[in-house]
BADOTI-262530 format. One record per residue (C-alpha): residue in three letters; x, y, z. Coordinates in steps of 0.001 Angstrom, whole numbers, padded with zeros to 6 digits, always signed. Example, Ala and Ser with C-alpha at 12.3 -4.5 7.8 and 13.67 -1.06 7.14 Angstrom:
% BADOTI-262530
ALA+012300-004500+007800/SER+013670-001060+007140/
% end
This chain:
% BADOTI-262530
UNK-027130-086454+113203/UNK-028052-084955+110097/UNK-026737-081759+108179/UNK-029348-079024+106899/UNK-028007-076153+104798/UNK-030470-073259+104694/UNK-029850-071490+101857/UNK-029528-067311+102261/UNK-030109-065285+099638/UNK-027240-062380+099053/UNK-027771-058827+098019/UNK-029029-058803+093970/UNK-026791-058190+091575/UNK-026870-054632+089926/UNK-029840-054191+086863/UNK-028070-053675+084016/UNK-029848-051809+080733/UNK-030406-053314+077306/UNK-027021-052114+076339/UNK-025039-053659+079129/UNK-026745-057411+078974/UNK-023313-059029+077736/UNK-022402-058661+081545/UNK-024693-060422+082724/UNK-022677-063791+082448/UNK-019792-063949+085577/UNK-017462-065623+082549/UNK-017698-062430+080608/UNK-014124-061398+079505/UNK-013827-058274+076966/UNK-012741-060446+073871/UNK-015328-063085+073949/UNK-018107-060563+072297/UNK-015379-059880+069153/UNK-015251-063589+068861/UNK-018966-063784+068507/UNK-018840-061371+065537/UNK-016182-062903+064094/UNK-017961-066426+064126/UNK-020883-064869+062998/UNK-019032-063478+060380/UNK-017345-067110+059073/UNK-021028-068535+059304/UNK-022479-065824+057201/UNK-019768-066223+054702/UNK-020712-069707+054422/UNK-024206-069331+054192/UNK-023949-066716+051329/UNK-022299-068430+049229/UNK-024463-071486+049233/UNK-027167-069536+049000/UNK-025478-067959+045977/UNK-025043-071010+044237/UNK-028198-072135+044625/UNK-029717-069353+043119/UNK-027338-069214+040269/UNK-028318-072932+039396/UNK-032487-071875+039832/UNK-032006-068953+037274/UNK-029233-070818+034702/UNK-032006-071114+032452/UNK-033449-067660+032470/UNK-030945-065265+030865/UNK-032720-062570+031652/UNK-032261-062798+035403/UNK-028876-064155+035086/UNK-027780-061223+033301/UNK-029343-058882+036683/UNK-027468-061356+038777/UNK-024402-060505+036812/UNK-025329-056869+037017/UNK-026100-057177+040684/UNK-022756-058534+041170/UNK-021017-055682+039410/UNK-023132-052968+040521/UNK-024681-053401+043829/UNK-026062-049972+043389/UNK-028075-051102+040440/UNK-030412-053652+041835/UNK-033842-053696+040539/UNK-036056-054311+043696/UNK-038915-054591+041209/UNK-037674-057822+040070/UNK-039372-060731+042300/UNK-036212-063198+041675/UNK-033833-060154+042606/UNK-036175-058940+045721/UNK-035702-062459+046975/UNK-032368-063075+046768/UNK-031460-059650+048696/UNK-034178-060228+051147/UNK-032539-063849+051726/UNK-029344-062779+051826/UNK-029776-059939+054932/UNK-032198-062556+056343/UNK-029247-064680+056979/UNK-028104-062207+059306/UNK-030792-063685+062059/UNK-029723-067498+062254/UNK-025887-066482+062107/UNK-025817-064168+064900/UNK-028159-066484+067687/UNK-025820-069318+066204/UNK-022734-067493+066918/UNK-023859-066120+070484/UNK-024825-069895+071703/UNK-021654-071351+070283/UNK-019304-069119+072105/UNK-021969-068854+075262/UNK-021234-065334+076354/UNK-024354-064794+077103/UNK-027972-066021+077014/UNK-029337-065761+073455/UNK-032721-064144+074874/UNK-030613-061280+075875/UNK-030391-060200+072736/UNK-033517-059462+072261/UNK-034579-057889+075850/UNK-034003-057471+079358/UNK-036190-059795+080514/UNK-034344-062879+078341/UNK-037331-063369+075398/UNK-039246-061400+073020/UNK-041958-059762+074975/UNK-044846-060811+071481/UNK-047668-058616+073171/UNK-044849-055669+073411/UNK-043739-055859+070043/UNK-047537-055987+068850/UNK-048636-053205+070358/UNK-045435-051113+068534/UNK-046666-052992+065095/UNK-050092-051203+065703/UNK-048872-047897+066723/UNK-046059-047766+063781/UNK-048488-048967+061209/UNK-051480-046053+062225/UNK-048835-043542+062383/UNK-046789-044497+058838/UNK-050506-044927+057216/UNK-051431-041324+058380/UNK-048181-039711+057502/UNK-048407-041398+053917/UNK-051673-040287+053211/UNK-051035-036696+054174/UNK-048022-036897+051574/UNK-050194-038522+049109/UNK-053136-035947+049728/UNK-050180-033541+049417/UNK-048835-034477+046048/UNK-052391-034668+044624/UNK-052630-031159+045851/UNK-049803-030105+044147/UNK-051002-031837+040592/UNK-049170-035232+041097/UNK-051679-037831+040083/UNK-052314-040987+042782/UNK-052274-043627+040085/UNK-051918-047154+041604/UNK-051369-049756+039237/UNK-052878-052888+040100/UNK-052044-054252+037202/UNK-048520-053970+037910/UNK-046216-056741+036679/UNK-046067-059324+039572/UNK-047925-057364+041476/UNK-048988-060304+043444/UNK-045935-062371+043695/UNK-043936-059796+044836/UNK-046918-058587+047211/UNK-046338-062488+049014/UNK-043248-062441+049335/UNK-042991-058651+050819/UNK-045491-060235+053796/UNK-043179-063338+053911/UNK-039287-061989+053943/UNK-039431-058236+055096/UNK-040377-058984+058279/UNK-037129-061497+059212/UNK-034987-058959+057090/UNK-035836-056187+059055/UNK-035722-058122+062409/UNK-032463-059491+061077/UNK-031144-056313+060664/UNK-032347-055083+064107/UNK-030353-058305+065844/UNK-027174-056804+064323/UNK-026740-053215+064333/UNK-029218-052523+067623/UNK-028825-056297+069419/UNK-025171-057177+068878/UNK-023348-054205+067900/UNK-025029-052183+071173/UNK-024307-054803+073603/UNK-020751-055299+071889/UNK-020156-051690+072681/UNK-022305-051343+075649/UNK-019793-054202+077361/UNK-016937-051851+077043/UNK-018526-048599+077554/UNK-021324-047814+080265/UNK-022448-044739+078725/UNK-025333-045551+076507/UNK-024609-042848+073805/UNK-021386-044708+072817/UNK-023540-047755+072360/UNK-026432-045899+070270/UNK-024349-043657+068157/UNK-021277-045618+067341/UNK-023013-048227+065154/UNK-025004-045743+063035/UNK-022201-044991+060334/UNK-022129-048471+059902/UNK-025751-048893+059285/UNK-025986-046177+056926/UNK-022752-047614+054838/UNK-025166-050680+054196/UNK-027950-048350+052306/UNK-027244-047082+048836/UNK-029086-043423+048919/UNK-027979-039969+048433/UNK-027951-037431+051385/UNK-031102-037180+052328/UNK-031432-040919+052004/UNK-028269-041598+054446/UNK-029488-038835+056863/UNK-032581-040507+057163/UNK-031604-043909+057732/UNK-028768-041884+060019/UNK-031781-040410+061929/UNK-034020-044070+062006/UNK-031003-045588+063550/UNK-030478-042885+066573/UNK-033684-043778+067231/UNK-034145-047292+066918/UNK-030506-047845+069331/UNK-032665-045032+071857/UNK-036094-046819+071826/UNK-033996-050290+072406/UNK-032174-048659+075531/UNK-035330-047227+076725/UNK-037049-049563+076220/UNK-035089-052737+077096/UNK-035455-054173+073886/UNK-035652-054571+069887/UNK-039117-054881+070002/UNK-039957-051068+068976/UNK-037170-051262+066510/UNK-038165-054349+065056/UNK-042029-053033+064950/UNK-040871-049957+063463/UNK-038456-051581+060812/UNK-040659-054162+059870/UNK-043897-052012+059653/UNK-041564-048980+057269/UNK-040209-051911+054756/UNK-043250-053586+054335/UNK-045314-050830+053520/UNK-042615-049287+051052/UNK-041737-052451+049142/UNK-046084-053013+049098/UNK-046019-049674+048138/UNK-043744-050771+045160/UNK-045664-053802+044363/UNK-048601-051398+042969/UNK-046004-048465+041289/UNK-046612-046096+044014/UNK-042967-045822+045060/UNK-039880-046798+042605/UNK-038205-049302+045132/UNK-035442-050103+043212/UNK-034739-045676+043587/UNK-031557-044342+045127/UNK-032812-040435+045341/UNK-034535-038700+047805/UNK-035658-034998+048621/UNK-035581-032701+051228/UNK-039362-032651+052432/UNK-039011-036744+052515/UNK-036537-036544+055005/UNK-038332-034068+057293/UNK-041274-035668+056931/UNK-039678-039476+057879/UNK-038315-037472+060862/UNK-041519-036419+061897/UNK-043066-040137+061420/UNK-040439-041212+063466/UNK-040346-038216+066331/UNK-044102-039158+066551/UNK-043690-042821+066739/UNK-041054-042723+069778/UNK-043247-040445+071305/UNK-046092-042545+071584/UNK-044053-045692+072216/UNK-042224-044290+075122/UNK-046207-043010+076811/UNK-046605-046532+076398/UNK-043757-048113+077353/UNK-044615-046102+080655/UNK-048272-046735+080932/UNK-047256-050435+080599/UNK-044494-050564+082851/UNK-042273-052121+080156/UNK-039300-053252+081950/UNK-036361-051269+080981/UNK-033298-053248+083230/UNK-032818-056884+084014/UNK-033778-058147+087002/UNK-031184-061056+087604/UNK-031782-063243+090493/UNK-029857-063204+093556/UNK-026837-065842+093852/UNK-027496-068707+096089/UNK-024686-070108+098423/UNK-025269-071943+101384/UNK-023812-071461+104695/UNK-021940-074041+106836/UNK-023968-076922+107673/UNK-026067-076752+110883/UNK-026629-080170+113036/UNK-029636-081312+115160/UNK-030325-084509+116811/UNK-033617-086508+115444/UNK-035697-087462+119067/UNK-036631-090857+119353/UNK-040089-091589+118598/UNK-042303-090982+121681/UNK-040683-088169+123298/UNK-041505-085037+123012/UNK-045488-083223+123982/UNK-048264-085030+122880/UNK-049781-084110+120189/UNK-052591-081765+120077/UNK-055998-082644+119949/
% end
């Protein structure tokens, strides 16, 4: 006699959007997703201050650069972006951002580290490529009608290629804005969303409630704060209509590279707190356009906007059947 249990599949478990993806784990309990910020937090810590040190030994013997470090350090609203050994250091130091938040997730497993990046579990790469293309065609276009405007107006397009590390700063632009961005993203639309979105269903809470704290982290005037106010709305709604940071990240990474290149060649003063009004309505333009065409094709695409968890297995009771001796039974056909 010999027991078979056939396994029967039960009803799916709800789809749950971007914001709600902490659920998704049956140990979920409402603390555990404070305990991954706060681990993140201790790891970050850590990782700053080595990262400190190390750069305070590489510039020891340039007093030059030690003296903007000391500045820096005094003045955070000072820093001169311009400055290759300064650019890098920031640029590290938000970058760290990434590896402390994935580490943090995994260590307290509240949830699969994929699922802070989408619905389906993983960074959808042709997704996020697609939004690189669409924000860099729109931010070149909208940058060349300013430019075109400003010439217009008498302000001369002077690009200096001769700029002082021009080059250097060029490289590493191409080589650290892209993980600061992203790293950025992780936080304030990956973890802070799905922190809030855990507690509260309604999306809004989850989009709106980080943005104060993402605008404390940039050093502008009004217009600067409303606009990185305004790029955060729509980053947290293009990640929960999306199901994902891909458009944010695509978005993020495309804006800062092109600025800080921008910078590399004395187009843009980087290092510049100040901003005006037609900037700001002109960024919200870029951006109204951008989510636009992101969400026609997010749509044409079918880019999946919930998770699709599979159905629990359990088994029933076991069912018996008696094996027939060899021999019995019809013949077999022919």
């Amino acid at each position: 006699m010999y027991p078979v249990y056939p396994p029967v599949q039960q009803r799916p478990a709800e789809p749950l959007d971007y914001h709600r993806l902490t659920r998704t784990y049956a140990t979920y309990r409402w603390w555990k997703p404070v305990m991954v910020g706060l681990i993140a937090l201790g790891l970050y810590i850590g990782a700053s201050i080595i990262t400190t040190i190390i750069f305070m030994v590489a510039v020891i013997d340039d007093p030059a650069l030690n003296q903007k470090f000391n500045e820096m350090a005094l003045s955070p609203d000072t820093i001169d972006m311009s400055d290759p050994g300064i650019f890098a250091f920031t640029m590290i130091s938000l970058i760290l951002l990434l590896p402390t938040i994935l580490i943090a997730t995994r260590i307290m497993n509240v949830q699969k580290v994929g699922t802070l990046t989408s619905v389906t579990g993983k960074m959808r790469w042709g997704w996020l490529g697609k939004c690189m293309l669409v924000a860099l065609s729109i931010l070149t276009l909208s940058l060349a009608l300013s430019f075109g405007v400003d010439t217009a107006s008498g302000i001369p397009f002077e690009p200096d290629f001769a700029a002082p590390n021009m080059w250097l700063l060029l490289i590493l632009t191409l080589l650290l804005v892209p993980f600061q961005a992203t790293a950025e993203e992780y936080i304030f639309r990956g973890y802070l969303m799905q922190l809030l979105g855990s507690w509260l269903r309604h999306p809004a809470f989850a989009i709106l409630i980080p943005v104060p704290f993402f605008m404390a982290g940039h050093m502008y005037d009004i217009y600067g704060q409303l606009d990185v106010g305004f790029f955060a709305i729509a980053a947290g709604w293009l990640a929960w209509r999306t199901g994902g940071l891909e458009a944010a990240i695509a978005l993020h990474v495309v804006n800062n590279s092109v600025i800080f290149a921008l910078g590399a060649i004395g187009l843009v003063d980087v290092s510049s707190s100040e901003s005006n009004l037609p900037s700001l309505i002109a960024s919200i333009i870029t951006t109204l356009i951008f989510v636009a065409v992101v969400v026609w094709l997010a749509n044409k695409n079918n880019i999946e906007r919930r998770s699709t968890p599979p159905a629990p297995i359990v088994h029933q009771a076991p069912q018996y059947y008696w094996p027939q001796p060899q021999g019995w039974g019809p013949p077999p056909a022919q």
